[in-house]
N, C-alpha and C positions, 0 to 999 in steps of 0.2 A: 504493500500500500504506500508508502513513503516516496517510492519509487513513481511509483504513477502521479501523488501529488508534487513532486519534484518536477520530474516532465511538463507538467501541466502549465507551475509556476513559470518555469524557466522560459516558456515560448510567448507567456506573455508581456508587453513592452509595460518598461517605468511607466509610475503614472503621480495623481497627485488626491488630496480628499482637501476640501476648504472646511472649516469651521462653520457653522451658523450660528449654532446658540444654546444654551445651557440650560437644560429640559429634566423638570421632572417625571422620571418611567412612573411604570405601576409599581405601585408598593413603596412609594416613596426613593426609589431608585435616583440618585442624582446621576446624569450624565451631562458631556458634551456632545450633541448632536452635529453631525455633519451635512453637506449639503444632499449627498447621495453617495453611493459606491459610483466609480466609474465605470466605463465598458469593461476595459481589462479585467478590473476586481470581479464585475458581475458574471464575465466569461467563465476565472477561475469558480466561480460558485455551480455554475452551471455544469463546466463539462466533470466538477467531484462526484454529482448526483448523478452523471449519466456513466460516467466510468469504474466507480466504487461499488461496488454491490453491496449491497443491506444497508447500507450510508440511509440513517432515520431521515426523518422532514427535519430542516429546520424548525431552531427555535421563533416566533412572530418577532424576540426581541434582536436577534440578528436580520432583519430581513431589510433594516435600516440601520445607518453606520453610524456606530457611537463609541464615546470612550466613556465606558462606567469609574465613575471619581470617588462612590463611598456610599453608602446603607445606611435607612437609621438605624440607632440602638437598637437592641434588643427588645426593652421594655415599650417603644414609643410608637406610636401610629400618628399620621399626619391630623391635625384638629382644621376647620376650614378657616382661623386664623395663621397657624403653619403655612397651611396652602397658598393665601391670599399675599402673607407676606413672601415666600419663597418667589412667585409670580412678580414680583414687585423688586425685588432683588437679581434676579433672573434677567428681566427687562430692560433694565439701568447699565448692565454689563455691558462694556466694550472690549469687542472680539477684534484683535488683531487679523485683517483679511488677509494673510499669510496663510497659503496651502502648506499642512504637511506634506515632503516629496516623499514617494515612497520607492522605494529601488530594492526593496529585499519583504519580506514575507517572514515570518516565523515558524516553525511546526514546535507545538511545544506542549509534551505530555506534564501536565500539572496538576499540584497536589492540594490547590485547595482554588475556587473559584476565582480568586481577585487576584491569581496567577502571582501572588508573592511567596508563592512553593510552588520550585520549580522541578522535576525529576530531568526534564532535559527538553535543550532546546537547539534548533537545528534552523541554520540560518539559506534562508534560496532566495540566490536574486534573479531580479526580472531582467528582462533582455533589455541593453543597455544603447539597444542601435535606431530607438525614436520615441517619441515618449505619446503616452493615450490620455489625455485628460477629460473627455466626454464624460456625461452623465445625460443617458434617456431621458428623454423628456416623460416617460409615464414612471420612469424610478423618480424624477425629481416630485413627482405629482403624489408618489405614494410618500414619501419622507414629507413632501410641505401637508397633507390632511393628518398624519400623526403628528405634525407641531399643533398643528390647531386643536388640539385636543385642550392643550393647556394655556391656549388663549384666554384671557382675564372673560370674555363673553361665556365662556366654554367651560369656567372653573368648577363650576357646581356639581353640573352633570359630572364633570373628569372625577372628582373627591370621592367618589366609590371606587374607584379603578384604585387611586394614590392609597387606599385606606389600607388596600387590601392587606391580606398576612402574609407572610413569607418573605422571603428576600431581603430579610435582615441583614445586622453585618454577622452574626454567627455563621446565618449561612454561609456566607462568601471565606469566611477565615478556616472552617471547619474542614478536615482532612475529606481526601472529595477526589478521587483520579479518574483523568480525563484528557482525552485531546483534542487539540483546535490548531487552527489557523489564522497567526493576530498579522498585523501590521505592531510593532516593537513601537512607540513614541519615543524618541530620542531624546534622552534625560539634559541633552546641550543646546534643544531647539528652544530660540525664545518665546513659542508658544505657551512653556509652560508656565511663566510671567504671569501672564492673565489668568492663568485657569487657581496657580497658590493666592490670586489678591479676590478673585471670587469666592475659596477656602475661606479665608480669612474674614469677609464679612458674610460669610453664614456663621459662622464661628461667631464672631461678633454680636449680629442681632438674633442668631437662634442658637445660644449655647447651648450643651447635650443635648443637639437634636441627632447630630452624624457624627459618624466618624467614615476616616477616611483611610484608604487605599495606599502606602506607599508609591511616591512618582515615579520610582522606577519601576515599578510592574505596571505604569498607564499603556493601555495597549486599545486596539480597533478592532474586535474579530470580524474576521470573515467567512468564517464558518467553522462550527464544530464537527472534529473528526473522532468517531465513535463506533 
């Protein structure tokens, strides 16, 4: 199997993901949201599912590209002043419009979700002889109606999704093997600037609400390998 997702990697051309904006998932899940996966990324998705045998469905939450940043507590569920403020916090952010380049892929069997246990990680780069930065226009149409979800008009109805259980931060620290396929964040891009001053004022105005992910396991999957 390695083998095959190697091949697969290797024929597709560099490419790039842009930033949008800093979205809460279901279950209180903070993430940074991306504009879309591009052709290249969406190709490798595609030809995994047609070449891998038994390869499950995707997860809904990979199906758009994000970097999961940290879980609430244990003990906490989102209240619809949490929410309201989160949204309001969220909004104000300024996203440097700097794409991360991506030129390598990860395969990396891991020991606990938030990928800061790692059993091993094996690096493939992309072909380096023109670069794909596309994004379909019905993939950008699926990631812009899941932003609208937590649109300040949309908060209400979205607060049962946010409330839900699961997907704590236990979950994600809790021993847990498994493999995928990230895009690595580079711990020297100055992207990661905005995303510790965003940390920092939820910290701020919602103290022990989250916790957070170590920067250097911030990563983008692109699909899980199981």
């Amino acid at each position: 199997m390695k083998n095959i997702i190697q091949e697969i990697v290797e024929t597709k051309l560099q490419t790039e993901v842009f930033p949008k904006e800093f979205f809460v998932a279901w279950q209180g899940v903070m993430t940074l949201a991306y504009e879309g996966f591009s052709q290249p990324l969406l190709d490798i998705k595609k030809e995994l599912k047609e070449r891998i045998p038994g390869l499950r469905n995707e997860n809904p939450g990979s199906l758009w590209p994000k970097t999961t940043l940290g879980a609430l507590k244990d003990n906490r569920t989102l209240t619809w002043e949490d929410a309201y403020k989160l949204k309001e916090i969220c909004s104000r952010q300024k996203i440097e419009p700097k794409p991360f380049e991506i030129k390598e892929l990860s395969l990396v069997v891991f020991q606990c979700r938030s990928l800061e246990k790692r059993l091993s990680t094996v690096k493939i780069k992309l072909t380096d002889k023109n670069k794909n930065t596309t994004v379909p226009a019905d993939h950008l149409e699926l990631v812009n109606q899941t932003m609208k979800q937590f649109n300040m008009e949309n908060l209400l109805n979205y607060l049962t999704d946010l409330k839900r259980e699961g997907n704590r931060i236990a979950d994600y620290k809790k021993d847990f093997i498994e493999s995928t396929l990230v895009f690595d964040l580079s711990t020297s891009q100055t992207q990661h600037n905005y995303i510790d001053n965003f940390i920092e004022e939820i910290n701020r105005e919602l103290p022990d609400l989250y916790e957070w992910f170590s920067k250097d396991s911030r990563h983008m999957t692109v699909r899980a390998i199981v």
